[in-house]
C-alpha positions as CSV (number, residue, x, y, z in Angstrom):
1,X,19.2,169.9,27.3
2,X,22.3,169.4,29.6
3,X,22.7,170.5,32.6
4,X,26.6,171.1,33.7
5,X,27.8,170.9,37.2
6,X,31.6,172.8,38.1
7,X,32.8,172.2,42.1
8,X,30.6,169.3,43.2
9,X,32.8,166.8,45.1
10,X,32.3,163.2,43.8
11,X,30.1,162.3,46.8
12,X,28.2,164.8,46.0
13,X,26.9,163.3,42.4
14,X,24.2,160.8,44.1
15,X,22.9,163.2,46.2
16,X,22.4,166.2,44.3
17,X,20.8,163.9,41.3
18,X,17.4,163.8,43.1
19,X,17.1,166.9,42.9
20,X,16.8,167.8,39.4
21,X,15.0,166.6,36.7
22,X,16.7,167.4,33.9
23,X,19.8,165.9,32.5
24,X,23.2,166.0,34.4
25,X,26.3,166.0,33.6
26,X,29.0,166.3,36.5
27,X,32.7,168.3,35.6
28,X,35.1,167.0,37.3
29,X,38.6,166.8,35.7
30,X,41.7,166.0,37.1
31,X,43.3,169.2,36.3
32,X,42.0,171.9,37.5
33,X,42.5,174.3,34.1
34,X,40.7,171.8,32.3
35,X,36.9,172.0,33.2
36,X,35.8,174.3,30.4
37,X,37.9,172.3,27.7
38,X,36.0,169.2,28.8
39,X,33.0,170.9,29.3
40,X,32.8,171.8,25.8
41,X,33.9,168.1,24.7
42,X,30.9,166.7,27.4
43,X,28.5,168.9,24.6
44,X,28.1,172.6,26.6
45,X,26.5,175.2,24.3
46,X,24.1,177.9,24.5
47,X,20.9,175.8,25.5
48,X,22.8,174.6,28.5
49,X,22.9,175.6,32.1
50,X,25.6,176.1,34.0
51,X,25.3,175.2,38.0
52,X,28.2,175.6,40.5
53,X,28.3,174.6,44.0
54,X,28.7,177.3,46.5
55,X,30.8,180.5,45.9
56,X,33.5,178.5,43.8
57,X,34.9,180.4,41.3
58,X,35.2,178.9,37.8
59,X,36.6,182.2,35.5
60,X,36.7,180.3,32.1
61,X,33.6,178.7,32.5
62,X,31.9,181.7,33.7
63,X,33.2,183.9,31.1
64,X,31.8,181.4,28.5
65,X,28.8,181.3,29.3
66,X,28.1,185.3,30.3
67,X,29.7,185.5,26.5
68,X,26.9,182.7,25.1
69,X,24.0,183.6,27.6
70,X,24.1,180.4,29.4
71,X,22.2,180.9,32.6
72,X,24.6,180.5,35.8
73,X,23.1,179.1,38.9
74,X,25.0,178.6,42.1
75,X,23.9,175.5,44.7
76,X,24.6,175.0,48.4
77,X,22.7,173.1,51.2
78,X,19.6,174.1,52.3
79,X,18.5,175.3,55.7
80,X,17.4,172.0,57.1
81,X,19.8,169.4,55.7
82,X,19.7,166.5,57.7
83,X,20.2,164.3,61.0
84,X,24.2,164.4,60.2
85,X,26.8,166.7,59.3
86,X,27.8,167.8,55.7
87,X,31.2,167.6,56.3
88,X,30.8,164.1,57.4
89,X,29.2,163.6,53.9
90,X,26.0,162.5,54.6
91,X,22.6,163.3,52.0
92,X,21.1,166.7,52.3
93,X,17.4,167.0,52.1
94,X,17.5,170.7,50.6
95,X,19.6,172.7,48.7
96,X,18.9,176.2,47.1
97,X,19.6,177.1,43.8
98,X,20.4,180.9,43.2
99,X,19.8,182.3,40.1
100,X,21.7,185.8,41.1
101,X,24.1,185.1,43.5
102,X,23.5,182.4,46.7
103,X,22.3,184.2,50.3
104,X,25.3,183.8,52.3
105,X,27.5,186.2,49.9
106,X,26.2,189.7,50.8
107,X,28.5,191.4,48.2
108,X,26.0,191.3,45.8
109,X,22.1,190.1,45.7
110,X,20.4,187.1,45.9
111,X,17.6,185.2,45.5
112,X,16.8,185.1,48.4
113,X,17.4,188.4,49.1
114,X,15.3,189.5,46.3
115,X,12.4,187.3,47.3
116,X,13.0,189.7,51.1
117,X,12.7,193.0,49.3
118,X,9.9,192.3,46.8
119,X,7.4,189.0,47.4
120,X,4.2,189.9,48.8
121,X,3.5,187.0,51.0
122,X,0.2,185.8,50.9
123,X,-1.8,185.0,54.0
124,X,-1.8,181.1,53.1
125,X,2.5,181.4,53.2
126,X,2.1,183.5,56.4
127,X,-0.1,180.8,57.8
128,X,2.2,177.9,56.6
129,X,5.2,180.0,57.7
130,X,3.8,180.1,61.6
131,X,2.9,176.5,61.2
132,X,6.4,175.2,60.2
133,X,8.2,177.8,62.5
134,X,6.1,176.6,65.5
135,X,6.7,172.4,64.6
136,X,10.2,172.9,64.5
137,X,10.6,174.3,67.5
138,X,8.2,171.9,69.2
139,X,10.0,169.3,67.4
140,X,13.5,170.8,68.1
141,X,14.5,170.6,64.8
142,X,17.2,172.6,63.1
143,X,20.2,172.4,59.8
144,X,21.8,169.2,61.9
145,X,20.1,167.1,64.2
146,X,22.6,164.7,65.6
147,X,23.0,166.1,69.1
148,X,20.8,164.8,71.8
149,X,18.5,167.3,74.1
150,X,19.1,168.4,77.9
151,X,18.5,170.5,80.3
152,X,21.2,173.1,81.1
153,X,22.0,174.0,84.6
154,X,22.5,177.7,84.4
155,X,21.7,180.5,86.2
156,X,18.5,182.5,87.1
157,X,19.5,186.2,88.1
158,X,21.5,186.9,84.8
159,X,21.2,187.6,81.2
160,X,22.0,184.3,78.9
161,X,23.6,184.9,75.7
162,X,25.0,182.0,73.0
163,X,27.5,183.0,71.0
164,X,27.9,180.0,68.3
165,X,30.9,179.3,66.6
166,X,31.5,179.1,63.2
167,X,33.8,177.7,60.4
168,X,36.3,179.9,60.0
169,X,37.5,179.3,57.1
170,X,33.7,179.5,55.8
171,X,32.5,181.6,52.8
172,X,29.8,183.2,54.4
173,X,32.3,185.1,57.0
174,X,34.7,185.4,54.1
175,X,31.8,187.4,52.8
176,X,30.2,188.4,55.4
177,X,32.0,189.1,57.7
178,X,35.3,190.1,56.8
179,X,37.4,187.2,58.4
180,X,36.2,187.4,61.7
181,X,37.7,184.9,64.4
182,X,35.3,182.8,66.7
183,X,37.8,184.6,69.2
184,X,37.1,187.9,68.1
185,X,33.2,187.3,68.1
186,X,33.3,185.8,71.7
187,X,35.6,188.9,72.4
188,X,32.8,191.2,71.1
189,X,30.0,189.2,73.0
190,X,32.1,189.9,76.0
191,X,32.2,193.8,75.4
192,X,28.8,194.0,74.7
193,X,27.2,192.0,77.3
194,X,29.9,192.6,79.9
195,X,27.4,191.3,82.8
196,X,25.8,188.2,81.0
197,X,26.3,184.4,81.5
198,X,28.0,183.2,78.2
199,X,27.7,179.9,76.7
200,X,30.0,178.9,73.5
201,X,28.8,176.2,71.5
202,X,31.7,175.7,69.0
203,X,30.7,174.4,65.3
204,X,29.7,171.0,64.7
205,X,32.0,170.4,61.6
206,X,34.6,171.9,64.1
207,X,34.0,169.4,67.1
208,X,34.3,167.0,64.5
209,X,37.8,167.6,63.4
210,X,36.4,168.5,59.9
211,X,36.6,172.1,59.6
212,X,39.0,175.1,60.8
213,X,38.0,177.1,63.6
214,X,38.8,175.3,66.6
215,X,39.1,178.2,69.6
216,X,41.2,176.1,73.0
217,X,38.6,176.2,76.0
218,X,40.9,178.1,77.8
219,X,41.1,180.5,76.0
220,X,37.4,180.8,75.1
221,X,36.8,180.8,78.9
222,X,38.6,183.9,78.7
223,X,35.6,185.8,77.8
224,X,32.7,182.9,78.0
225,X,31.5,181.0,81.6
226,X,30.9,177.8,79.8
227,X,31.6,176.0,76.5
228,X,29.1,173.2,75.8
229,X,29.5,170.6,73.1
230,X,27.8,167.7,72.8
231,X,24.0,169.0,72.8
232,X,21.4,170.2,70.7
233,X,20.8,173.7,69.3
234,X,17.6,173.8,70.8
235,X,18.6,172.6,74.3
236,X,20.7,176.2,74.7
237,X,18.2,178.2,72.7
238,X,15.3,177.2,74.6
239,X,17.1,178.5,77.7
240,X,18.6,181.8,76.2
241,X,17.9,185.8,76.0
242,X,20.4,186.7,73.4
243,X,22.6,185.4,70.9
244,X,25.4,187.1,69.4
245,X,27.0,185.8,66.0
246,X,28.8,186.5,63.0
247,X,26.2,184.7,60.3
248,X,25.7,181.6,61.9
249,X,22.0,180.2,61.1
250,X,21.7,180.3,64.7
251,X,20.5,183.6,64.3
252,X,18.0,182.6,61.8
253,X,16.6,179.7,64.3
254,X,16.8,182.5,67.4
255,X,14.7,184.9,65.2
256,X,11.9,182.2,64.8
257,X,12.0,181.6,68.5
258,X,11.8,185.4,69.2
259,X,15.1,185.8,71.1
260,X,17.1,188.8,70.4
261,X,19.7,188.8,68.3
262,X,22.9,190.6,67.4
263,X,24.7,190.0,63.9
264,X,28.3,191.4,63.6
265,X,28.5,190.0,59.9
266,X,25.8,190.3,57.6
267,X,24.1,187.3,57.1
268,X,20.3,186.8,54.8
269,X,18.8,187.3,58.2
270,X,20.3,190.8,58.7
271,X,19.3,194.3,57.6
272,X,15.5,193.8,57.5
273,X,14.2,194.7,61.7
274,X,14.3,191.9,63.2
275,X,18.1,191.5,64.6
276,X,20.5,194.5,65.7
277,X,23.3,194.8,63.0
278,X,26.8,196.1,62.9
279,X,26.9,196.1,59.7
280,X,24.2,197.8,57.3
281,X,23.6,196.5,53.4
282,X,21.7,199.3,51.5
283,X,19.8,197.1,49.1
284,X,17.9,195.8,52.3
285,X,14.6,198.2,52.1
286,X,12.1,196.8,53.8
287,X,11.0,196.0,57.3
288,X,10.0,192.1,57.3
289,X,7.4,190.3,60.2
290,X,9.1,187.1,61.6
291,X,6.9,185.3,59.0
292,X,7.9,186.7,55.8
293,X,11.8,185.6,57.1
294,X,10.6,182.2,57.6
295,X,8.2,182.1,54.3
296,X,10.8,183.0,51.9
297,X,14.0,181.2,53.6
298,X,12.3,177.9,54.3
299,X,9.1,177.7,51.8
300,X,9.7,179.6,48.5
301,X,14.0,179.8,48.4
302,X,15.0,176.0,48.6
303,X,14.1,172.2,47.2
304,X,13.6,169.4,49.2
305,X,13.4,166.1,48.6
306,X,11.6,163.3,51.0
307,X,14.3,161.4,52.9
308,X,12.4,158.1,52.6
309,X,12.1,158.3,49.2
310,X,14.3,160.7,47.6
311,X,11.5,162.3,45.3
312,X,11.2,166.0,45.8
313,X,8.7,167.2,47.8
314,X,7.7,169.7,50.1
315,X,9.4,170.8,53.0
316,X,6.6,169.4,55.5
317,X,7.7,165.9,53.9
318,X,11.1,166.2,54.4
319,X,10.6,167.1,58.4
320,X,8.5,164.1,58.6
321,X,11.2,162.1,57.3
322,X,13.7,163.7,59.4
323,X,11.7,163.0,62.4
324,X,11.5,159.5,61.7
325,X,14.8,159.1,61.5
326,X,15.8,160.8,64.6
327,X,13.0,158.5,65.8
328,X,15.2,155.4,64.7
329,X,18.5,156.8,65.7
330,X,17.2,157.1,69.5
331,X,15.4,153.9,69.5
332,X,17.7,151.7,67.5
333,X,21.2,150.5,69.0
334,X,21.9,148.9,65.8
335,X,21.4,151.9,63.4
336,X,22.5,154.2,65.8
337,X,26.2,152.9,66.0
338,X,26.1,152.0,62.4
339,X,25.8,155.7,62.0
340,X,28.5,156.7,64.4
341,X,30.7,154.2,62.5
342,X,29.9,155.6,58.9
343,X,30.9,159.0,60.6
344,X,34.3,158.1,62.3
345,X,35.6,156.2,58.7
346,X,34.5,159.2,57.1
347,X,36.2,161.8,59.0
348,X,39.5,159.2,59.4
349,X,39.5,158.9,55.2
350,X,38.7,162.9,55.1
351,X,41.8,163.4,57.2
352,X,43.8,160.6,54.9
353,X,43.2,162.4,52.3
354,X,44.0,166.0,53.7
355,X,47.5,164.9,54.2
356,X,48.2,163.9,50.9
357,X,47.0,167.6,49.6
């Protein structure tokens, strides 16, 4: 049995291989009307599966197989990727497969929003929850891991709050949080903390030309004291009281470190006690421990595989792997700058290629 992939870019084929077990077969034609036609041709029928990356919308293809009850799955990275960025095309060590929906579309339910409102977490889970939550933050480990640690001179007689920005042109604030600005959220930060020291700590993807979303320091400064770029996650989250987002995974990582949060979206991590929401999403029922978050987002919703050897595993393997490789990317000139050079012929081909679209 076949399984057929709609929306995954061409790098993507290698890396999302390891992941599956079962037969593969990648649609991408060079019209875009055409996918169903050669989906059909490529052998799709009613034992297949259907599998489409992210939020893309495919309406023949969709329709076919509600009409032939095809199972539809949609795919996107996992909560911890990888040392690099995404858009810089580098190989993801989880992705999540949603059988319903995918958790950063709050229109309708998820996975892993089902897994929130109904698994009873054992106390094994709970205990393996705490156990990852606690190395990660020892090991100041997050989705990307490319920034180096510091300390942060910052003041002691005020209220810290990050306010990280996001893509804008994102799904998950297309969905969740109605087309908010990064302006508009550091605007809101502002009004709601009006005596706090604010730190901005624009989008990776962003700083990297990649992405849209881009906010002029200037102008940020207009309602932040300091923008900081070239650090880790953990370096300003190990120093913070608040954080204030749209539905950044920041939030997610502040909730494990027990900082307060404030969602003005509605991201997975909303809705169930442990953040202050502006928005409210009935389905959400229950009242979740810190735990139960990190059990069902990072042990029972995605796959991993192990970065040394590509096999899939669990995601204690996958940390060890990414700790050896920021490991080698501190300690090694050579692979260090072999890395930054992958990255700046990336983004310079990514850019290419934008122009010609």
């Amino acid at each position: 049995m076949a399984n057929f992939f709609f929306g995954f870019s061409y790098w993507k084929h290698p890396f999302v291989r390891p992941f599956f077990e079962e037969e593969i077969v990648f649609i991408n034609p060079l019209f875009s009307t055409k996918h169903l036609r050669l989906a059909l041709k490529r052998g799709l029928n009613a034992q297949s599966s259907v599998f489409i990356w992210g939020r893309k919308s495919f309406k023949e293809v969709e329709a076919y197989a509600r009409q032939h009850g095809i199972a539809i799955y949609r795919v996107e990275d996992g909560f911890i990727r990888s040392v690099g960025l995404g858009s810089d095309l580098t190989q993801p060590y989880s992705l999540v497969v949603d059988s319903r929906g995918i958790y950063f579309d709050p229109t309708c339910e998820s996975d892993l929003e089902h897994l929130l409102n109904t698994h009873t977490f054992t106390e094994d889970e709970l205990l393996r929850a705490a156990r990852l939550r606690e190395f990660l933050i020892a090991h100041k480990l997050s989705k990307y891991n490319q920034f180096s640690d510091r300390e942060l001179d910052l003041p002691r007689n005020r209220k810290i709050v990050l306010v990280p920005g996001q893509v804008e042109d994102d799904a998950s604030i297309q969905y969740g949080a109605q087309g908010m600005r990064n302006i508009e959220l550091l605007a809101a930060a502002r009004a709601n903390a009006p005596d706090a020291y604010i730190i901005y700590k624009p989008h990776p993807d962003v700083l990297a030309g990649n992405r849209v979303g881009d906010v002029l320091q200037e102008e940020a400064l207009r309602y932040c004291d300091r923008v900081v770029t070239a650090v880790s996650l953990d370096s300003v989250l190990s120093c913070c009281d608040e954080v204030h987002t749209m539905t950044s995974l920041v939030g997610f990582e502040a909730i494990m470190r027990g900082i307060r949060v404030y969602t003005y979206g509605l991201p997975f991590y909303a809705g169930w006690g442990l953040s202050v929401d502006a928005m409210k999403c009935t389905r959400r029922k229950r009242r979740l421990q810190r735990d139960e978050l990190v059990a069902a987002t990072l042990l029972l919703y995605p796959r991993y595989i192990d970065p040394h050897t590509k096999k899939t595993c669990e995601v204690e393997e996958t940390i060890k792997g990414l700790m050896d490789e920021k490991i080698r990317i501190k300690h090694s000139w050579s692979y260090r700058w072999g890395q930054r050079i992958r990255n700046i012929l990336s983004r310079r081909t990514q850019q290419i290629i934008r122009l010609f679209h």
